[in-house]
C-alpha positions as CSV (number, residue, x, y, z in Angstrom):
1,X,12.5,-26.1,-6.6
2,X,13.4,-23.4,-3.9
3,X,13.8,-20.9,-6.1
4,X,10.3,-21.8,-7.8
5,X,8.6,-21.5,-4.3
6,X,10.9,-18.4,-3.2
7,X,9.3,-16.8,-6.7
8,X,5.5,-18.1,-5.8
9,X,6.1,-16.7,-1.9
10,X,7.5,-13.3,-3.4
11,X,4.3,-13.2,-6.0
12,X,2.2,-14.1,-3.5
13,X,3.0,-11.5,-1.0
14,X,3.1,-8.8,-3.5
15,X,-0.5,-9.6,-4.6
16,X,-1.7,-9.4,-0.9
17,X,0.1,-6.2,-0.4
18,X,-1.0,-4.6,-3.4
19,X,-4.7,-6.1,-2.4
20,X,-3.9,-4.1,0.9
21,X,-2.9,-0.9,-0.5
22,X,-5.6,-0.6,-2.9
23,X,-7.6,-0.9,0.3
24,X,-5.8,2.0,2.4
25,X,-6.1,3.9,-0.7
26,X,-10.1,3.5,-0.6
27,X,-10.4,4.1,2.7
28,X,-8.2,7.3,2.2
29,X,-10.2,8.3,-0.2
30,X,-13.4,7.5,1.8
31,X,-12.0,9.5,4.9
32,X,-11.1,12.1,2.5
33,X,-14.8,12.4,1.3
34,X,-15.8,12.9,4.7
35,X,-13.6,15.1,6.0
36,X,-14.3,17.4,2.8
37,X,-18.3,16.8,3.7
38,X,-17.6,17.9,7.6
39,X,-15.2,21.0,6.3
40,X,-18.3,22.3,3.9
41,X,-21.0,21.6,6.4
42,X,-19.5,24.0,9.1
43,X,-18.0,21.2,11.0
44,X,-14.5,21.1,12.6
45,X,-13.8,17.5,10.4
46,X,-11.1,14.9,11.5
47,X,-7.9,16.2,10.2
48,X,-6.0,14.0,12.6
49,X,-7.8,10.7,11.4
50,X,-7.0,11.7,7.9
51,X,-3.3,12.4,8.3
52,X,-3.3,9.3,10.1
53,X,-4.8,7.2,6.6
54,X,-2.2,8.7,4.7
55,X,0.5,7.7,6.9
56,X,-0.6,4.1,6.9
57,X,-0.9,4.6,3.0
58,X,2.1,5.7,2.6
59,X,3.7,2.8,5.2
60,X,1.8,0.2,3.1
61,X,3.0,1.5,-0.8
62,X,6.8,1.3,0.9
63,X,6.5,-2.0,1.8
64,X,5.2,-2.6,-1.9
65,X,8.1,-1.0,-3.0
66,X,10.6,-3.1,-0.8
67,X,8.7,-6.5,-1.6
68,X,8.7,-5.4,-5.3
69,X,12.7,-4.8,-4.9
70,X,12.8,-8.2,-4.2
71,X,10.9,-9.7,-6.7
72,X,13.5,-7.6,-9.3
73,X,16.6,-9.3,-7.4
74,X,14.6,-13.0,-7.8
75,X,14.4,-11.8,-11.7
76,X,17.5,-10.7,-12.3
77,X,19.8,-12.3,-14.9
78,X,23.1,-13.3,-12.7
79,X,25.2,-13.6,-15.5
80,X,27.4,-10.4,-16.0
């Protein structure tokens, strides 16, 4: 039974961090638009607010990457 909710928590969290990176990525992308829009209007843009959505980006798809580690470790067959 542990290991059946240690599997569910795992999923779980994966599906809300995936939920959340999917969300830094559209407000990258949004941010991205903008600062494009700003550059080709004359304006100075926000390159600092951008760098700054990337970084979070990034920081979000690593911790996908560690909880998705995980999940592979709950998966794996222990038998040599």
């Amino acid at each position: 039974m542990a290991d059946d909710l240690t599997r569910r928590f795992v999923a779980r969290q994966l599906h809300l961090a995936a939920q959340e990176l999917e969300s830094e990525a559209e407000r990258l992308a949004t941010a991205a638009r903008q600062y494009a829009d700003e550059i080709a209007a004359g304006r100075h843009g926000s390159a600092h607010r951008l760098a700054q959505d990337a970084a979070s980006l990034a920081l979000t798809e690593r911790r996908l990457a560690g909880m998705r580690d995980i999940a592979g470790l709950l998966t794996e067959d222990p038998s040599p």
